[in-house]
C-alpha positions in Angstrom: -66.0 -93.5 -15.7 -62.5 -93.6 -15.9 -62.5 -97.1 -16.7 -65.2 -97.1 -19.4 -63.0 -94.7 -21.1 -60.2 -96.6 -20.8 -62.0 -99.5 -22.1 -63.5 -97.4 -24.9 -59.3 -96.1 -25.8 -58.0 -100.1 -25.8 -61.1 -101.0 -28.1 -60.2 -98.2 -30.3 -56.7 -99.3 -30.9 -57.3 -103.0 -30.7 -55.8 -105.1 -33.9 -57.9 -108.4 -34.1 -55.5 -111.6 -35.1 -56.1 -112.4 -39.2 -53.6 -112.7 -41.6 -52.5 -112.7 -44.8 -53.3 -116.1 -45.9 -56.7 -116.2 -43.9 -57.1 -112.6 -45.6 -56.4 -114.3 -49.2 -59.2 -117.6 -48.9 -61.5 -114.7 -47.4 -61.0 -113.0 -51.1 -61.2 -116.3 -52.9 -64.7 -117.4 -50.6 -66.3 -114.0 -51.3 -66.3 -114.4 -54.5 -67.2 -118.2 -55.0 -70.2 -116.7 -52.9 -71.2 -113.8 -55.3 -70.3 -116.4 -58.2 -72.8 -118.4 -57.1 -75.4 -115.9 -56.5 -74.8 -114.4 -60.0 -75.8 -118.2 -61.5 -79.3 -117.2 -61.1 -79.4 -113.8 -62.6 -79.8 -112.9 -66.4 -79.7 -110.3 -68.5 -83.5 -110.5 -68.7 -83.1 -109.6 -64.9 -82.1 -106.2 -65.4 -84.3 -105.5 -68.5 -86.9 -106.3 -66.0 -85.8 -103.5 -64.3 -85.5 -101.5 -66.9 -89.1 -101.7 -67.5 -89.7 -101.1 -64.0 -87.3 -97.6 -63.2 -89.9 -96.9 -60.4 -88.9 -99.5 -58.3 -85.5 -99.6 -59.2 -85.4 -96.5 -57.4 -87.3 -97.0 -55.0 -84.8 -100.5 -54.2 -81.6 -98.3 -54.8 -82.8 -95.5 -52.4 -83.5 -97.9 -49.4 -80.3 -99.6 -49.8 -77.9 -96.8 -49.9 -79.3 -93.9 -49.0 -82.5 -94.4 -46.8 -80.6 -97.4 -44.6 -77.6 -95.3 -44.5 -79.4 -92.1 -43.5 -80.9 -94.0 -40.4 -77.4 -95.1 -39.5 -76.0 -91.9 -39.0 -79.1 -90.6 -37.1 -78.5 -94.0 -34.7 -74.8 -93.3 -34.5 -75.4 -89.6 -33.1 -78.0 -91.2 -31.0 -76.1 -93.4 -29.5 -72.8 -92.4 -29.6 -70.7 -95.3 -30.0 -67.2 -95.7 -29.5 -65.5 -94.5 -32.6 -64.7 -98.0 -34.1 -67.9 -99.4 -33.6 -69.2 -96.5 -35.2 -67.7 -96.7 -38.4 -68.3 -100.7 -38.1 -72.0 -99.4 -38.6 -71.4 -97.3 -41.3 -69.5 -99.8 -43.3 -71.9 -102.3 -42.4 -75.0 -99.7 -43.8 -72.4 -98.9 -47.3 -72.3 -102.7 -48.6 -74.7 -104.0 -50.4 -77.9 -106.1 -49.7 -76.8 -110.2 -48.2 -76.8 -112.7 -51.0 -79.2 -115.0 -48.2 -81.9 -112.3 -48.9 -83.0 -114.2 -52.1 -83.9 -117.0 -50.4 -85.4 -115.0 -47.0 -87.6 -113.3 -49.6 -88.7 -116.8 -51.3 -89.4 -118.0 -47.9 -91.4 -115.2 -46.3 -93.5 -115.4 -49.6 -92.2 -111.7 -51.0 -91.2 -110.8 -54.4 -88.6 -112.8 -55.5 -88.0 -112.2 -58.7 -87.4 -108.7 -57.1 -85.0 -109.8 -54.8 -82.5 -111.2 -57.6 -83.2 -108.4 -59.5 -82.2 -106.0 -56.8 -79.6 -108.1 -55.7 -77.8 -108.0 -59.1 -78.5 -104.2 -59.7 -77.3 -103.6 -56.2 -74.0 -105.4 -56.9 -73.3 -103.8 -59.4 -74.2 -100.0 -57.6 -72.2 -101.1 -55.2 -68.6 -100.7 -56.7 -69.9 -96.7 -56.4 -71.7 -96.5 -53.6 -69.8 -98.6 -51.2 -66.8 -96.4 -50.9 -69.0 -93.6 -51.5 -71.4 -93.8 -48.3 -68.3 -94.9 -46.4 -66.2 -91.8 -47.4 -69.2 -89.4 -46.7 -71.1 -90.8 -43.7 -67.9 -91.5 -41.8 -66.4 -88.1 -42.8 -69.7 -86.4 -41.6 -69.1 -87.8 -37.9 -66.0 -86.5 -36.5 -65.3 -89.4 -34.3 -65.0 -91.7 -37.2 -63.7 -89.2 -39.8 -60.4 -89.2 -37.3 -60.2 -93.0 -37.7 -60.3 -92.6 -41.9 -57.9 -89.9 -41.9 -55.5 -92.5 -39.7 -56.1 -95.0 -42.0 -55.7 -92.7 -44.7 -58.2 -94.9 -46.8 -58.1 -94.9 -50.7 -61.3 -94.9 -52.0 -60.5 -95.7 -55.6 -58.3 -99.0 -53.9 -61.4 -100.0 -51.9 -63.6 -99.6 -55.3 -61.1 -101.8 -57.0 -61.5 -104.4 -54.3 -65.0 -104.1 -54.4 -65.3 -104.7 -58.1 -63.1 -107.6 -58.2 -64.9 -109.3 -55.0 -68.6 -108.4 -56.8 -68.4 -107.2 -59.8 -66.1 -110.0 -62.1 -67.9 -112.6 -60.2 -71.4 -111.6 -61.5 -69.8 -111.2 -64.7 -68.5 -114.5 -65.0 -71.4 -116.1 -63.3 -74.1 -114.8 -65.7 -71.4 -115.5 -68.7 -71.7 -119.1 -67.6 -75.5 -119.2 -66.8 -75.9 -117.7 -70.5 -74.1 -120.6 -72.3 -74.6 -123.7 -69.7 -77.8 -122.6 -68.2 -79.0 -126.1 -67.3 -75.5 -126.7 -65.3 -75.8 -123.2 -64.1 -79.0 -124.2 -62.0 -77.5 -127.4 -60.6 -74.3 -125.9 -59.2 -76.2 -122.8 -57.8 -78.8 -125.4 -55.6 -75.5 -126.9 -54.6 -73.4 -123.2 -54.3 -76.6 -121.3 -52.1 -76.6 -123.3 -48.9 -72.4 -123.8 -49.0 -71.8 -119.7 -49.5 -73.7 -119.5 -46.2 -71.8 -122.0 -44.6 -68.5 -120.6 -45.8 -69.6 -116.9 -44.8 -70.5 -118.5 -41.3 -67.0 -121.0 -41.2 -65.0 -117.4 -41.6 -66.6 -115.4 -39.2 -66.4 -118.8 -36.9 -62.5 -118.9 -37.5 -62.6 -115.1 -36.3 -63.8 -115.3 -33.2 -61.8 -118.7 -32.5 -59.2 -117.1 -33.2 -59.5 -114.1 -31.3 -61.7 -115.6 -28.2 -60.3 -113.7 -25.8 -61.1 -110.3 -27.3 -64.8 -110.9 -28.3 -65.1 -112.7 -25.2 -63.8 -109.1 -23.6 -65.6 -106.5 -25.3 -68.2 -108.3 -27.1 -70.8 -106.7 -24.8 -70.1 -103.1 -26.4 -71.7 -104.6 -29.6 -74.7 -106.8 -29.1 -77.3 -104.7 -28.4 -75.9 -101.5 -31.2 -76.0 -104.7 -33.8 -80.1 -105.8 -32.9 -81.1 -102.1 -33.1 -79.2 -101.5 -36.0 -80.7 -104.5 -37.7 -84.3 -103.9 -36.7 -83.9 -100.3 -37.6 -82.9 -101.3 -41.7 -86.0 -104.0 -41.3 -88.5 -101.6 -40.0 -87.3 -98.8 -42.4 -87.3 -100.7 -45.8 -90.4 -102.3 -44.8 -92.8 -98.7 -43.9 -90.6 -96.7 -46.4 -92.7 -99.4 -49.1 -95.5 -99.2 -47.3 -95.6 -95.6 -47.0 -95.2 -95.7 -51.0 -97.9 -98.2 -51.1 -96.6 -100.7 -52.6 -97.7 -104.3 -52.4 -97.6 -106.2 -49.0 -95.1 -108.8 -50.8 -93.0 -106.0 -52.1 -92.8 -104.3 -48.6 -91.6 -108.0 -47.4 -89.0 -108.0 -50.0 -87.5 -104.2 -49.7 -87.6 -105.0 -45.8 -85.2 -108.1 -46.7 -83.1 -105.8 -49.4 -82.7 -103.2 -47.1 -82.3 -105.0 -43.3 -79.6 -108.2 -44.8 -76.6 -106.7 -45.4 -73.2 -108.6 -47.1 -71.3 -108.3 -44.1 -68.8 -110.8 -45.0 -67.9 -108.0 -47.7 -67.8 -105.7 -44.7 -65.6 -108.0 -43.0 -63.1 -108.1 -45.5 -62.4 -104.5 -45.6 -62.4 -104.1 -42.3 -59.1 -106.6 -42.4 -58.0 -105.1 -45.8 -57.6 -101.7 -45.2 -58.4 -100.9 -41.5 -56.3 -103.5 -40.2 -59.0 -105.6 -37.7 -59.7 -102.7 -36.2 -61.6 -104.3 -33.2 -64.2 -102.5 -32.8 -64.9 -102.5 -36.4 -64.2 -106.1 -36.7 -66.7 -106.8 -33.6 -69.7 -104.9 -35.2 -69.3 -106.4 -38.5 -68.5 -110.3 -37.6 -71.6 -110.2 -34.7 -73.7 -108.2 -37.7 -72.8 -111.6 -40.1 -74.1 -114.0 -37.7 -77.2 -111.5 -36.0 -78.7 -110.5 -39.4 -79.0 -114.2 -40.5 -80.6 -115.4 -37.4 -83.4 -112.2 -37.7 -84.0 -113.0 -41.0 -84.4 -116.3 -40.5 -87.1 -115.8 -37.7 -88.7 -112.8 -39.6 -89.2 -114.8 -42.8 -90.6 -117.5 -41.1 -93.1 -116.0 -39.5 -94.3 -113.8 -42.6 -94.4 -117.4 -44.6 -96.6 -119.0 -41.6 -98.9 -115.6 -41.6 -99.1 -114.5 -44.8 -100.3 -116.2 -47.9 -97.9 -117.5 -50.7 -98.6 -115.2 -54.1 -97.4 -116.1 -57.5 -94.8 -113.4 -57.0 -93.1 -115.9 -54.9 -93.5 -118.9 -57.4 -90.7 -121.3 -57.5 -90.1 -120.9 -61.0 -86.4 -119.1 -62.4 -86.3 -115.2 -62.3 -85.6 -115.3 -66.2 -89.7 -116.8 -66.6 -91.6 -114.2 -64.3 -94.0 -111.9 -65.8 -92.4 -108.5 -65.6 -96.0 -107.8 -64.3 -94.7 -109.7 -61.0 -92.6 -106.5 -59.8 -95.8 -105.1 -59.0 
């Protein structure tokens, strides 16, 4: 026992190896990412939603309220060490994964939902990512210690959010809006390189702190598959339960269960300082959450049948009909 606690202490305390430079092209990446996501949405994206405030909701409450709920209830479950604990929590506070667009269009969901969400979400996120950090970890003692350490400014971490996200989308649906043809060609080159640059950074961090995740990575494996399946599940039955279409519980499963952890990531360098356990949870999260929703999207497009909600044509040209 003695040990284990020991363990649990070190873990705690543990500073991963990342700096300032790796920190800055981490910045820089994050936001070529979301640049590149944002080449596919429109302004007709959130009329669409406009139109459609049911579902809005309904997207906006699983995301950052219903996913964030069930993290807390796992964390007092399970009672993680304190680092890994927060690690959940940020991980639960970000924003959907930018990969869920095309997990949806390959699992035959909504996909025009997806962007949709996925822009909406962004922007929601410059609020509700501090937010849900602030007030879940506060609510758990174990973790509210490690935020009052840190002594974490949530108006700083909004500002980095919004200049990681939010000027990003901006700029990318400026561009879309006056070279929309050229807009399309870079994002089909943009979509498969953002996952490779997401997985390249997380890659570097565990090369370059082998010896630690080769250590305690064990503390983290199992927390990060529950944690997962536990945002799949509940976005999934939580449209179910609203009865909403079988391609639209798909999506919301997506939405809810792919989180941006390489946003996570980078505040967990930013302002907590690698915290390891922190840093474990979200880098094994960015690799884990891929890999399910790779194999879950697969099989829903080899057992399910493709709709027109899933049709390969631009967001901007779907009926707004198609939400439902």
């Amino acid at each position: 026992m003695f040990l284990i606690i020991n363990s649990n202490k070190v873990l705690d305390n543990l500073k991963l190896n990342f700096d300032d430079n790796s920190l800055w092209a981490m910045y820089i990446a994050l936001a070529i990412i979301m640049f590149g996501v944002s080449l596919e949405i429109t302004i007709d994206d959130f009329k669409r939603l406009s139109k459609k405030p049911k579902l809005v909701l309904i997207g906006v409450f699983s995301q950052f309220l219903l996913f964030p709920l069930i993290t807390f209830a796992l964390v007092n479950i399970i009672n993680p060490i304190p680092s890994i604990a927060l690690g959940m929590i940020l991980v639960a506070a970000c924003p959907g994964g930018n990969i869920s667009n095309f997990l949806t269009h390959l699992s035959g969901g909504n996909t025009a939902l997806s962007v949709s969400l996925t822009a909406f979400a962004t922007l929601v996120a410059i609020v509700m990512t501090p937010l849900n950090l602030q007030f879940w970890g506060n609510l758990y003692e174990p973790t509210s210690q490690i935020l009052r350490d840190v002594k974490l400014n949530p108006f700083e971490l909004a500002k980095l959010v919004m200049l990681i996200l939010g000027v990003p989308l901006l700029l990318g649906m400026l561009f879309r809006k006056r070279n929309p043809t050229m807009a399309t060609k870079i994002a089909k080159v943009l979509k498969p390189v953002s996952v490779l640059i997401l997985m390249l950074f997380i890659a570097v961090a565990f090369y370059n702190n082998l010896d630690i995740f080769t250590e305690y990575i064990h503390y983290v494996i199992f927390i990060v598959i529950l944690h997962n399946f536990s945002g799949l599940l509940g976005g999934f039955y939580f449209a179910k339960g609203l009865k909403l279409p079988y391609y639209n519980q798909k999506t919301l499963a997506l939405e809810t269960g792919i989180q941006n952890s390489g946003l996570g990531l980078l505040l967990v360098f930013a302002f907590f300082d690698g915290l390891g356990g922190m840093a474990l949870c979200v880098a094994f999260w960015g690799i884990w959450d891929i890999l399910s929703g790779l194999v879950i999207a697969y099989y829903w497009s080899k057992t399910s049948p493709r709709t027109a909600k899933n049709s390969s044509n631009p967001p901007e040209v779907e009926e707004v009909n198609s939400f439902y």
